[in-house]
ZAKE-11493 format. One record per residue: residue in three letters; x, y, z of N, C-alpha, C in turn. Coordinates in steps of 0.001 Angstrom, whole numbers, plus 500000, padded with zeros to 6 digits. Example, Ala and Ser with C-alpha at 12.3 -4.5 7.8 and 13.67 -1.06 7.14 Angstrom:
// residues 2
ALA513190494310507800512300495500507800513200496700507800;SER512850497750507080513670498940507140512900500030507870;
***
This chain:
// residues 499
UNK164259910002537734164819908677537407164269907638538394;UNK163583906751538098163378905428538484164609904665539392;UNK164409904510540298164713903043541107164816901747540583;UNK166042901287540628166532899689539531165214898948540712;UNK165209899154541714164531898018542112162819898140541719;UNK162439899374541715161059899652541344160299899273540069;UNK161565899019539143161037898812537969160793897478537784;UNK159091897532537437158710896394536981158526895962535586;UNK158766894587535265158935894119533473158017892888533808;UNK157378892618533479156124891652532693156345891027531673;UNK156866889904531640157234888880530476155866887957530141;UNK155549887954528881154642887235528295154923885783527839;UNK154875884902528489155457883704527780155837882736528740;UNK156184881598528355157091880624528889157733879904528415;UNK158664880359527470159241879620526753161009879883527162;UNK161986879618526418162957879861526379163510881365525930;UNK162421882222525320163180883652524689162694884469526032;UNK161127884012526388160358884205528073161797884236528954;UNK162326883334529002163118882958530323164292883978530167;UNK164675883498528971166111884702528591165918886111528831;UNK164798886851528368163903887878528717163784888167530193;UNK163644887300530863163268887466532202164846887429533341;UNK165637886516533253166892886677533806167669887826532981;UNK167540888169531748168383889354531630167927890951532390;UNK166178890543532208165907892198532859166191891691534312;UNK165963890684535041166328890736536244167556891213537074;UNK168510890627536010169974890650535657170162892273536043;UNK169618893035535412169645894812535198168489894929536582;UNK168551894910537101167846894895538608166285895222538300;UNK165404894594537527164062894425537484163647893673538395;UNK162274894076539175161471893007539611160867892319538454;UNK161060891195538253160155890408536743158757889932537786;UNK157990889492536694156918888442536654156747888296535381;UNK156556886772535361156336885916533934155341885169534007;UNK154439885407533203152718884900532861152901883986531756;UNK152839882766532275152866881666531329151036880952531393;UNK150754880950529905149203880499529800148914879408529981;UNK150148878284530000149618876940529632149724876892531602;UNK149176875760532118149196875030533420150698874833533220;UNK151197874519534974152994874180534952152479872804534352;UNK152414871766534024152621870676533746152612870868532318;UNK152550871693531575152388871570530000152954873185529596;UNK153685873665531023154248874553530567155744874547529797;UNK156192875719528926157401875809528368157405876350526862;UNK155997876157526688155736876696525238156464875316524044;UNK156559876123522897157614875280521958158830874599521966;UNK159473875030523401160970875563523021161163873811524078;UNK159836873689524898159788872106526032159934871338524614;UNK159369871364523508159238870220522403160473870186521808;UNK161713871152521892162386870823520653163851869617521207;UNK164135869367520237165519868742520735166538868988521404;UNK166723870503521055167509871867522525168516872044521384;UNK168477871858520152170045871979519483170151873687518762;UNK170984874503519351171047875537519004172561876521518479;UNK172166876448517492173343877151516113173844878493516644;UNK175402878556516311176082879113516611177534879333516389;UNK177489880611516000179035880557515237180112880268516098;UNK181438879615515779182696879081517009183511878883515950;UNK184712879275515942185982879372515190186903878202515328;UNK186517877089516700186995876186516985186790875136518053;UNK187423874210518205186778873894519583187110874774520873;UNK188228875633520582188724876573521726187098877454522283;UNK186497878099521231185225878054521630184200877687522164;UNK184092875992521467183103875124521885183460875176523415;UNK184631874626523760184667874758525326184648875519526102;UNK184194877109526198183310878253526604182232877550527131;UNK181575876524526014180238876397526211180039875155526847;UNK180990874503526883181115873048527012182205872668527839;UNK182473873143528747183961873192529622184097871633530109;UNK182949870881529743183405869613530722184348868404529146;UNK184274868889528042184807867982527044186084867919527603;UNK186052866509527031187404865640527517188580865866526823;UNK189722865381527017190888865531526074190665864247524507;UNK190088863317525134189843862130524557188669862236523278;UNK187552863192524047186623863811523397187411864601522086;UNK187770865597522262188388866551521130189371865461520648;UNK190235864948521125191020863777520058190419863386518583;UNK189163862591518980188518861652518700187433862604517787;UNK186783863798518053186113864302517184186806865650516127;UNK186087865824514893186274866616514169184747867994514333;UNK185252868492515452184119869371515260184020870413514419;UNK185151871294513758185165871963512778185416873257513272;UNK184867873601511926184626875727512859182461876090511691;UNK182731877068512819181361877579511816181383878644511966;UNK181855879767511188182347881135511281180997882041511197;UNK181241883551511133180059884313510751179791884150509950;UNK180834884164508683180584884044507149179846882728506817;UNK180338881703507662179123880604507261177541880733507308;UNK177551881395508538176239881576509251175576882428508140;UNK176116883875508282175577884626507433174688884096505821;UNK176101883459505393175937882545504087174846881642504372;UNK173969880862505432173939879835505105171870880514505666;UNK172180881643506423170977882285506942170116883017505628;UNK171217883866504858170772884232503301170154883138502516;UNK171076882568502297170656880751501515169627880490501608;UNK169011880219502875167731879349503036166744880743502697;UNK166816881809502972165795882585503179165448883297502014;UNK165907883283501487166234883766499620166682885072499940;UNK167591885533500544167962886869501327167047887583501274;UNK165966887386501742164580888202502385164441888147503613;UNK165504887889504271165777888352505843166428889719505960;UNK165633890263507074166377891626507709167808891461507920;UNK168257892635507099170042892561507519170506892737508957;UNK169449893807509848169640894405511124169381892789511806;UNK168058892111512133168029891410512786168900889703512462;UNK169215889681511446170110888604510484171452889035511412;UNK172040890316511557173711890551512341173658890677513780;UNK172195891113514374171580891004515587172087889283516418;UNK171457888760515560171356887550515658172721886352515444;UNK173485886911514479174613886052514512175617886820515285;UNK175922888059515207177211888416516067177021888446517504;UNK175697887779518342175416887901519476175325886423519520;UNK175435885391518885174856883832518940175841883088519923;UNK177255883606520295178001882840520795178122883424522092;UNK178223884983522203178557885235523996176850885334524294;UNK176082884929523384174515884800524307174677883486524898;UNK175167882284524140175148880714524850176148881110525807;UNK177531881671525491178139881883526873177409882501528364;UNK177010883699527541176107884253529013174829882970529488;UNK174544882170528504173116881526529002174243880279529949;UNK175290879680529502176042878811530080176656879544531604;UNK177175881122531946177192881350532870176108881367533554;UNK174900881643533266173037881501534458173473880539534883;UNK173764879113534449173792877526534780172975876560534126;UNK172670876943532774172550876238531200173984875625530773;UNK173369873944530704174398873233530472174205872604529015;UNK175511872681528282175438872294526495176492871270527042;UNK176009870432525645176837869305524994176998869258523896;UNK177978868132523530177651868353521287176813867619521408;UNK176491867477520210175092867291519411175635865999518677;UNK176445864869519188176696863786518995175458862948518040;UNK175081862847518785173445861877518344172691862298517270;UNK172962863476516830171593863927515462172918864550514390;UNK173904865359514589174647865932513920176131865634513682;UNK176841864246513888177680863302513976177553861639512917;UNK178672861721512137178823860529511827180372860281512083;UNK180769858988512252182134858228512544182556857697511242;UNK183608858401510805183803858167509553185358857650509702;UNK185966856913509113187300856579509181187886856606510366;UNK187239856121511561187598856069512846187363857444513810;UNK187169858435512865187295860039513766185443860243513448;UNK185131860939514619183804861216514473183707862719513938;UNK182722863379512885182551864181512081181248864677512428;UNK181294866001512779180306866799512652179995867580511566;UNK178710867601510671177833868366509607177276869211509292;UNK176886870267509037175856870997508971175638872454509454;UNK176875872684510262176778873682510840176679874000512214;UNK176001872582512964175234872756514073175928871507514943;UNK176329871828516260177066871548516923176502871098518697;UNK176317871994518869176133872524519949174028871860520659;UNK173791871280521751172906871012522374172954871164523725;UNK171198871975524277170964871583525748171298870263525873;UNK171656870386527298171705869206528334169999868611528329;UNK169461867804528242168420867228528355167183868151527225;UNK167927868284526243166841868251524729165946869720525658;UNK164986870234524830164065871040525208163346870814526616;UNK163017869683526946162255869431528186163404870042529594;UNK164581869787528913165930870216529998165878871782530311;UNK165850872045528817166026873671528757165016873803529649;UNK163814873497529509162492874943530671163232874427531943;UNK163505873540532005163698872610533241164657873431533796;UNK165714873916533263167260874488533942166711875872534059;UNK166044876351533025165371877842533003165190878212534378;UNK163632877356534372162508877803535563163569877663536904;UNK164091876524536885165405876664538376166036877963538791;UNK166578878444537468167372879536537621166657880599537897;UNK165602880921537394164583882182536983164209882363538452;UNK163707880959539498163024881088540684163895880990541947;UNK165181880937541481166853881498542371167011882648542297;UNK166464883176541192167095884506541335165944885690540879;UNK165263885352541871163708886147542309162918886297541020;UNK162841885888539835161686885757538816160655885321539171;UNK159147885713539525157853885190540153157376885112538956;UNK157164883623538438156107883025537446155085882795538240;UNK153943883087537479152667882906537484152374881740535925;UNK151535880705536767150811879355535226149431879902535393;UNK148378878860534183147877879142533906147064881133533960;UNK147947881281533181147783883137533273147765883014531574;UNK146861883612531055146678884292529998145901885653529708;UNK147093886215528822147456887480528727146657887679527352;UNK146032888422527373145200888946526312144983890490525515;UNK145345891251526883145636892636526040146556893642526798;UNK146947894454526188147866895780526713147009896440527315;UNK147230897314528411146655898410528962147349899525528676;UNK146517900220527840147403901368527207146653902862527018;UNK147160903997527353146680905006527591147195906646526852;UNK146563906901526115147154907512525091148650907259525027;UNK148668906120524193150160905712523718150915905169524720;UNK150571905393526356151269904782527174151115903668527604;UNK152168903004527815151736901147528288151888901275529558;UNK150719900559530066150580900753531715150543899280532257;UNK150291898746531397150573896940532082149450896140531222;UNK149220894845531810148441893641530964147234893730531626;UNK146250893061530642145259892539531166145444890981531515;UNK145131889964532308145668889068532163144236887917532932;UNK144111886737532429142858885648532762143570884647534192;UNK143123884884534491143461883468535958142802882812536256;UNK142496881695536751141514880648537356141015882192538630;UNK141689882261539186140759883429539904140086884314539702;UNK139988884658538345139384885358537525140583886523536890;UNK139736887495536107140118888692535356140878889399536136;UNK142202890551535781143013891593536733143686892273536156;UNK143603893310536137145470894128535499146538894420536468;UNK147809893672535762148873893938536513149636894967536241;UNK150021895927536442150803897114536263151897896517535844;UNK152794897597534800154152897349534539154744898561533885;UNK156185898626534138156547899667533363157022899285532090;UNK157002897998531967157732897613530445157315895840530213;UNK156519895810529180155977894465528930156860893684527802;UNK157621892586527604158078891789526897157470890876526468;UNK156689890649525079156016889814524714156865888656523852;UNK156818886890524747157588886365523973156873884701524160;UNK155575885350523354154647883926524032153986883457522032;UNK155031883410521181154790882162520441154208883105519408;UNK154297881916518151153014882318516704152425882041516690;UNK151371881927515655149951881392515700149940879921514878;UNK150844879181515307150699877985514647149690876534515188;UNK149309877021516573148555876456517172146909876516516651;UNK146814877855516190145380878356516223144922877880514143;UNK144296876952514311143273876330512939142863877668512245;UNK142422878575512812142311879313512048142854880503511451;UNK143795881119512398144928881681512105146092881053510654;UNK146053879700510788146601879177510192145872879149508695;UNK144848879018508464144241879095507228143992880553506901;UNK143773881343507640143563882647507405145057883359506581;UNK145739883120507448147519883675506775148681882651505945;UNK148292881264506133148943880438505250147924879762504282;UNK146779879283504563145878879266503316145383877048503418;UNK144927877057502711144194875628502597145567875108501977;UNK146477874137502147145446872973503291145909872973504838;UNK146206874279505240147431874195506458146323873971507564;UNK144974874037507573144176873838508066144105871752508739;UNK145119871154507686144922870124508265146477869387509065;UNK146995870299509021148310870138509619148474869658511050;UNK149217868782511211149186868582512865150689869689513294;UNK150283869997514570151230870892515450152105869759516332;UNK153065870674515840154118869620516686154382869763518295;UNK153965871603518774154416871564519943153175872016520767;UNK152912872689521624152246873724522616151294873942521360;UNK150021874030522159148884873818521882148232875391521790;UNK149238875862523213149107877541523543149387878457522476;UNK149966878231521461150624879149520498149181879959519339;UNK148596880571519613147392880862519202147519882589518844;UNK148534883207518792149196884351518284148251885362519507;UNK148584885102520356147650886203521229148701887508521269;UNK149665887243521378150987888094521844150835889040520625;UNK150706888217519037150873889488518217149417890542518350;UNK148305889533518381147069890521518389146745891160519379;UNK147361891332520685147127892222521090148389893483521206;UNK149496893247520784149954893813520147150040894667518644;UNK149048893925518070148637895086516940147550895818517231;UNK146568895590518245145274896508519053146724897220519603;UNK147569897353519966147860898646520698148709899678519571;UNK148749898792518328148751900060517286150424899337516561;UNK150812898333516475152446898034516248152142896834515261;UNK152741897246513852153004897146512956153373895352512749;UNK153071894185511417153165893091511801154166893087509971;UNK155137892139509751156389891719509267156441890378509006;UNK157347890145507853157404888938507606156805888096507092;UNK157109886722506745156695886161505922155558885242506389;UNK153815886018506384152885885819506836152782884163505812;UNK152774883733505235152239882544504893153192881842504606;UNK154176881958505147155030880670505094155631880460507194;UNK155929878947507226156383878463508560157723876958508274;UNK157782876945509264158672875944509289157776874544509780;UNK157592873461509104156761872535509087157859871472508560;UNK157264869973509237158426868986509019157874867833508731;UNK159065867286507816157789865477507859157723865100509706;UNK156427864734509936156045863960511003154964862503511049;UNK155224862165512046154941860668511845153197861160511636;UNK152592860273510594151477860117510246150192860127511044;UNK150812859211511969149311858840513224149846859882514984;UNK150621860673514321150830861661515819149409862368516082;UNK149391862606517433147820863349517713148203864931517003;UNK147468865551517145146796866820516851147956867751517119;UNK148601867585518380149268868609519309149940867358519448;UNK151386868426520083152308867613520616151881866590521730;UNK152996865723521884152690865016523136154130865152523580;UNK154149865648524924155683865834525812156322864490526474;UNK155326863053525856155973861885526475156697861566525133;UNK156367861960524135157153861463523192158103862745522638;UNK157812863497523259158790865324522644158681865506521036;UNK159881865357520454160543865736519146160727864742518407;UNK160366863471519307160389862056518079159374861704517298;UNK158508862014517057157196862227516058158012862467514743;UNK159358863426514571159780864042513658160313862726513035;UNK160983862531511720161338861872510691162393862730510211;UNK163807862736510387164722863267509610165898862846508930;UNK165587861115508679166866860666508523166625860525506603;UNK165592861488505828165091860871504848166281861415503398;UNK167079861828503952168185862913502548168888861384502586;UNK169157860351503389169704859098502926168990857862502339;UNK167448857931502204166680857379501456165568857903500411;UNK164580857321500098163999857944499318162292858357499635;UNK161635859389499279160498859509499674159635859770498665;UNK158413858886498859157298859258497787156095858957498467;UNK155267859829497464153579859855497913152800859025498149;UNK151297859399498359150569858206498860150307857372497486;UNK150895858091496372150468857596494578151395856808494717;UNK152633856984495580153884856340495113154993856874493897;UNK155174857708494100155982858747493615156838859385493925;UNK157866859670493599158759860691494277158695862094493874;UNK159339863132495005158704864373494628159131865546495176;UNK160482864987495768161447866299495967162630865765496126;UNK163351866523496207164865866102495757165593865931497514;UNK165654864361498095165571864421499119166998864616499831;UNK167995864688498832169644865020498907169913866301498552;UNK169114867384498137169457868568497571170474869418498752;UNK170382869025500021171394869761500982171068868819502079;UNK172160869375503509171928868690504610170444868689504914;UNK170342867549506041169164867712506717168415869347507273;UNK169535869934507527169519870909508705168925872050507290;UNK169211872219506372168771872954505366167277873222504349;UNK166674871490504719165881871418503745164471870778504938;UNK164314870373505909163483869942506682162953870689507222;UNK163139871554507484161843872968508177161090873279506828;UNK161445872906505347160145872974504423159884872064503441;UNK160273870657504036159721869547503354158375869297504166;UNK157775870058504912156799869498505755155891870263504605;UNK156466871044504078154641872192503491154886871205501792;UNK155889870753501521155946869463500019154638868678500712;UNK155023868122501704154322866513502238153195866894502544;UNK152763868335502530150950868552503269150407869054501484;UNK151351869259500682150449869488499432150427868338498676;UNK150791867399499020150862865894498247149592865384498548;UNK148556864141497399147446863664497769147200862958499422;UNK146353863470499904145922862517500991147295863726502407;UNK147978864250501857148752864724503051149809863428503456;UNK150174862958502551150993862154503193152272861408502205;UNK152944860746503120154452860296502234154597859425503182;UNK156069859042501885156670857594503181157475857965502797;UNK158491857264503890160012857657503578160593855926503442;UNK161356855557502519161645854248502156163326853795502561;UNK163840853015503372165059852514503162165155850638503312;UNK166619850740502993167257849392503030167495848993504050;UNK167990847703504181168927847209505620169888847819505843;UNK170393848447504676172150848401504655171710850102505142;UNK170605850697504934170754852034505864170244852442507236;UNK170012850945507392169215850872509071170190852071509837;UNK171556851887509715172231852328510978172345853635511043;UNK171959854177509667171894855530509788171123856381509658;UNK169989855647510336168559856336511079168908856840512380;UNK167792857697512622168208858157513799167318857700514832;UNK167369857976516184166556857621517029165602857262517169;UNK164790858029516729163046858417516546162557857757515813;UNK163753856543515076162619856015513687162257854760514810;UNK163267854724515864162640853518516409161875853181517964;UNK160821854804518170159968854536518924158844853958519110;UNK158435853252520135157145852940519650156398853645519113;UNK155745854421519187154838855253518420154902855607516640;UNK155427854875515962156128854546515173154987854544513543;UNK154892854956512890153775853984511753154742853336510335;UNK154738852519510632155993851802509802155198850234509057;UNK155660849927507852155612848688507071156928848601506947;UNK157143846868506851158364846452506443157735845278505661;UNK158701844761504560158815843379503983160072843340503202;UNK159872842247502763161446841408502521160943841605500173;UNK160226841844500098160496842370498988159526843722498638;UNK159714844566497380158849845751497083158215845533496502;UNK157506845088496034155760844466496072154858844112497338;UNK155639843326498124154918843178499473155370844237500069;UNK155993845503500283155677846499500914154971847771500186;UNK154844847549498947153647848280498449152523847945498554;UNK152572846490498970150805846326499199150567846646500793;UNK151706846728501664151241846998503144151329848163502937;UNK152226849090502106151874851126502361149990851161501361;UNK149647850486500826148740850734500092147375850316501563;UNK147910849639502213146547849247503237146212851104503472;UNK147395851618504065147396852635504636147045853868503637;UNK147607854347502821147005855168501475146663854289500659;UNK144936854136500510144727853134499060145018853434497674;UNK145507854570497721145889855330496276146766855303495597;UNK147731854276496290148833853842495631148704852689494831;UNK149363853178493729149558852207492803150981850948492848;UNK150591849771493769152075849124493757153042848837492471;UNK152618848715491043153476848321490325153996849307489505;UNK152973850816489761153969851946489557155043851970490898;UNK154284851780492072155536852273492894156533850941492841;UNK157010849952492571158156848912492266158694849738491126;UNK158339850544490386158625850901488711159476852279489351;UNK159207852913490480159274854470490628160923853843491141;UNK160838853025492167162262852299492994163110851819492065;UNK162997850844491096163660850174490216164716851391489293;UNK163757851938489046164071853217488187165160854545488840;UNK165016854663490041165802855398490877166997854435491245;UNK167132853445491559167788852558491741169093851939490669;UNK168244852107489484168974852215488126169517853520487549;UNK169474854681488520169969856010487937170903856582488938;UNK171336855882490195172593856164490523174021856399490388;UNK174437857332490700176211857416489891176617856395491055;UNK176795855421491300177352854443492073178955854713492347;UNK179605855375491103180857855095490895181444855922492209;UNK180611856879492760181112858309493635180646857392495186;UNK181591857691495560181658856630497115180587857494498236;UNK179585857049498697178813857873500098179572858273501016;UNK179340859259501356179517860165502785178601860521503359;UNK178167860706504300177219861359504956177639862613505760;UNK178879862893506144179305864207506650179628865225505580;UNK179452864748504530179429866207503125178588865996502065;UNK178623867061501593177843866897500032178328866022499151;UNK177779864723499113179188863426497836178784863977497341;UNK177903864407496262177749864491494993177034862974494451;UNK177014862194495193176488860910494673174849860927494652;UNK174378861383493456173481861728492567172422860472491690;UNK172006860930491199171159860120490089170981861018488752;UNK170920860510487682170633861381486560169832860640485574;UNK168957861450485164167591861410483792166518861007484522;UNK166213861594486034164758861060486577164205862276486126;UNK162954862498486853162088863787486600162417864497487579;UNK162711863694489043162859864189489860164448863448490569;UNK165922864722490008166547863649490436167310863943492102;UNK167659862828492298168181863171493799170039864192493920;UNK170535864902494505171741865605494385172893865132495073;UNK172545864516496164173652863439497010173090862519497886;UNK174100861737498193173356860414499354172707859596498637;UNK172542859214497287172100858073496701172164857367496919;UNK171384855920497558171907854641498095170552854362497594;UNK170484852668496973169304852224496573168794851512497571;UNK167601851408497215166832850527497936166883849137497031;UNK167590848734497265167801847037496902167738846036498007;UNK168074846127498811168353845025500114167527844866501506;UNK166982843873500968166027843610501878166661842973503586;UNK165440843685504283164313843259504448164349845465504013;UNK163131845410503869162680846882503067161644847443503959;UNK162044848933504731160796849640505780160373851089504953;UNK159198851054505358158496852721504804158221853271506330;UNK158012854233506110157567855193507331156644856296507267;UNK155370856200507188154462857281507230154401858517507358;UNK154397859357506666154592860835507772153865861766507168;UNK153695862751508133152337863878507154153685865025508013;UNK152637866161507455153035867306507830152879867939509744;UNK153922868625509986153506868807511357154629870337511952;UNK153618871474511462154082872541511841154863873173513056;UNK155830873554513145156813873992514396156638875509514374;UNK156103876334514058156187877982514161156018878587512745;UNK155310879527513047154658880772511717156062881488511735;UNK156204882035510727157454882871510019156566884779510458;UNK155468884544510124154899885958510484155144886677511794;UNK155440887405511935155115888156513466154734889509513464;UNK155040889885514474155354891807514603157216892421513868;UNK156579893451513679157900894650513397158411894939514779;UNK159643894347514418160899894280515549162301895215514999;UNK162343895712515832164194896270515489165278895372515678;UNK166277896118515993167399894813516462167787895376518184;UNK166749896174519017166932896553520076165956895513520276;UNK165320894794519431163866894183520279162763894893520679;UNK162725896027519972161647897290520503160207897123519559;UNK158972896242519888158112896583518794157637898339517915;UNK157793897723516963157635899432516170156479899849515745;UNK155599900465515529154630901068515221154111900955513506;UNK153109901729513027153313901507511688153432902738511028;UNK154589903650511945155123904822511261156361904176511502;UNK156579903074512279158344902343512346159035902803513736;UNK158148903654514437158442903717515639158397903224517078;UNK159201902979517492158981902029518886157664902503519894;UNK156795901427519922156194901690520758156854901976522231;UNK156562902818523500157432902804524208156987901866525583;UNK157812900976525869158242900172526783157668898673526420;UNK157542898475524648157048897371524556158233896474523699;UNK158378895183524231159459894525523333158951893254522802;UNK159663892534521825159083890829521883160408890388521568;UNK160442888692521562161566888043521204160848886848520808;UNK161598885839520072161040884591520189160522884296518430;UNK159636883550518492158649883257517273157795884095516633;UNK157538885184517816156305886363516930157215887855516352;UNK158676887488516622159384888398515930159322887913514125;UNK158766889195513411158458889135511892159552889374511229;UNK160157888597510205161316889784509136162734889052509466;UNK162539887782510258163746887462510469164138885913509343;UNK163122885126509162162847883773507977161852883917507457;UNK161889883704505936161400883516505115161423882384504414;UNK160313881578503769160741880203503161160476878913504065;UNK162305879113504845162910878414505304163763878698506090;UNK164516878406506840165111878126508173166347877118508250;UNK167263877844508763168564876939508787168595876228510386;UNK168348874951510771168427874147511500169180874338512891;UNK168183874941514282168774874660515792168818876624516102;UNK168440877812514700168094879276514929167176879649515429;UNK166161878780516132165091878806516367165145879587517943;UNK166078878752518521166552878801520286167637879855520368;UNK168152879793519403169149881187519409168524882172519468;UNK168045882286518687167358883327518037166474883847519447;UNK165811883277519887164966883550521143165418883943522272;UNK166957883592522381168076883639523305168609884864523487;UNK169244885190522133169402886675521396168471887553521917;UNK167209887668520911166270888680521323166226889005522683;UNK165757887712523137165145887737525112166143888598525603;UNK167829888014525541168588888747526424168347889990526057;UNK168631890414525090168295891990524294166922892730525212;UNK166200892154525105164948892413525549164734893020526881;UNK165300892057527739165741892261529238166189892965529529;UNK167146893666528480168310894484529161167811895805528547;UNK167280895843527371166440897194526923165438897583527772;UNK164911896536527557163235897387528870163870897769530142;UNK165083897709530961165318897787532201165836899442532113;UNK167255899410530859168277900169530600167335901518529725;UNK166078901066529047165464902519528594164426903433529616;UNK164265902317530763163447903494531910164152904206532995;UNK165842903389532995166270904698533764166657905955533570;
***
């Protein structure tokens, strides 16, 4: 039997499932080291880009404040946070995925979603609600939507931020610019990484490697190879690093790959964003306030049903609608009267926006930008949607109204509000991928499996390159859980199967 202190674990990554991964095996008395590829200044992987909002079942606010111990009395007064049970979760994880999610990693994942934020809130991970993206004030009481509740303290850039603090308190030795490229493996045994440094080439020994360094949504050609034309012209929303190294050299050591290889979670994003993320602007590139207005092509058309469910339901795959539309692109259209219930991001600079005071003159400024629009079809496409509202059914934005349109081609299911009232803005946006759905064959120990289904031994992953868990689509803020889940899992398997 091994020595808790002797045993070494090798985390692949730097992200948030990386970090979770790394304080849990530490946690179980591992020496860690964590090989993050990108430089520290652009380190964190995906998880630095996202907003930090992460889903999770709670029966009440008696819960929420587990996670959230500093809410006020005034706070809970004043809000309706709800409950979001298993059965929701479950329900709402099936839903999006057309129940072509693993049942093992689907119960993995939700019956661990709440004492994992607890355990991540005891490390010294600090949550708040999710006021700002998942909140409206309705009849004086503020109302939470969707399921999703719960946010890091300082959005994704917070999360690596509180991570790396904790990880390097409590003896985790990261190593940056380190990229990890293959297993060292010896008839069937894993003996450690190969790994790239500015100092050059080295293998580091390990008794148990955790791979939790991303999909291949970064890599142009990965992306056309397993999702197909036109994903080739997609902009990436986060880490540039995500180039699926973790799965391929994980399938050179013989372990089996899952899931739904050509589909990802992709989102409308602003039109003129660069290539790759940018970490001065994070997660505001994104466009999500569009289920309360209307969106059509560069023809000027409409072309998905932009009320069919919450935001949180339908935006991880309106991005792959908006990259098969002419030219790769859409606008998203509102009124004055819905200014206020935009969200943040519509009003950064970085912005690609037309406005005018009638719809003719803002079809001729979206037409500078796609010349392929036709303005007096698109006045004809508005007029017409505008004239097919059930008006009579009053808006909500914290539920499904039902306030609809009927006899379009394409009709909307709730949140109908016309565009009548000027002054009138569009908003540009193309497609802009957040993570491949494909990965490796994972259990619900986190153990990669072989392609007889057997665990390779001492190899785990967590994160984005776990396969078999979404399909389709993606229910909104599972992304960070999910990574949270695994990692801890991860940590505590590789430590707890070598003694």
């Amino acid at each position: 039997m091994q020595q808790r202190s002797k045993v070494k674990v090798i985390v692949v990554g730097g992200g948030n499932a990386a970090f979770s991964a790394a304080l849990s095996a530490r946690e179980f008395g591992a020496d860690v080291h964590l090989l993050e590829r990108a430089p520290e200044d652009l380190a964190g992987g995906n998880s630095r880009f996202t907003a930090g909002a992460m889903r999770t079942v709670y029966d009440g606010v008696e819960d929420l404040k587990t996670l959230m111990p500093d809410l006020t009395d005034d706070e809970i007064a004043r809000t309706d946070f709800g409950a979001y049970t298993r059965e929701d979760f479950y329900a709402d994880l099936g839903r999006v995925t057309q129940y072509r999610c693993d049942p093992d990693l689907a119960e993995t994942l939700i019956e661990n979603s709440l004492t994992t934020l607890q355990w991540m809130q005891h490390k010294g991970i600090r949550f708040l609600p999710l006021y700002g993206r998942q909140a409206f004030e309705v009849d004086g009481q503020v109302r939470f939507w969707g399921g999703l509740t719960v946010e890091v303290w300082g959005g994704g850039p917070g999360l690596i931020e509180q991570w790396t603090d904790i990880a390097l308190k409590n003896g985790v030795e990261i190593t940056y610019d380190a990229r990890v490229l293959k297993l060292e493996m010896d008839d069937g045994k894993l003996l450690g990484v190969h790994v790239q440094l500015p100092s050059g080439d080295t293998l580091l020994p390990a008794d148990a490697v955790i791979l939790a360094s991303g999909g291949f949504e970064s890599s142009t050609d990965w992306r056309t190879r397993y999702l197909g034309a036109p994903w080739d012209l997609a902009k990436v929303r986060g880490t540039r690093f995500n180039t699926g190294d973790g799965i391929q050299m994980a399938m050179d050591a013989g372990a089996a790959t899952r899931g739904h290889w050509s589909g990802c979670h992709a989102v409308a994003w602003d039109l003129n964003a660069p290539e790759y993320g940018d970490l001065h602007v994070g997660d505001n590139f994104q466009k999500h306030s569009y289920p309360f207005g209307v969106i059509v092509n560069a023809l000027g058309q409409r072309f998905v049903d932009e009320g069919a469910d919450f935001r949180n339901y339908t935006y991880a795959k309106y991005g792959k609608e908006i990259l098969n539309q002419p030219y790769q692109t859409a606008w998203q259209l509102f009124d004055s009267n819905l200014d206020s219930l935009l969200r943040d991001e519509y009003r950064i600079r970085e912005v690609t926006r037309v406005s005018a005071d009638t719809l003719e003159k803002l079809g001729r400024k979206m037409k500078e930008h796609t010349e392929a629009l036709d303005v007096d079809a698109f006045v004809q496409e508005i007029e017409a949607f505008n004239a097919a509202i059930s008006d009579s059914i009053p808006f909500d934005p914290t539920v499904k109204d039902g306030r609809g349109t009927q006899g379009l081609a394409v009709d909307k299911t709730n949140w109908a509000n016309p565009i009548s009232t000027p002054p009138f803005t569009a908003y540009a946006v193309t497609c802009g991928i957040t993570f491949t759905f494909g990965g490796l064959h994972v259990d619900s120990s986190a153990r990669v499996l072989d392609q007889a289904a057997e665990p390779i031994e001492n190899l785990y992953a967590a994160g984005e390159l776990v396969g078999g868990l979404f399909y389709h689509n993606y229910p909104g803020g599972t992304g960070l859980t999910s990574g949270s889940v695994f990692g801890r899992i991860a940590g505590a398997q590789a430590v707890q199967n070598l003694r």
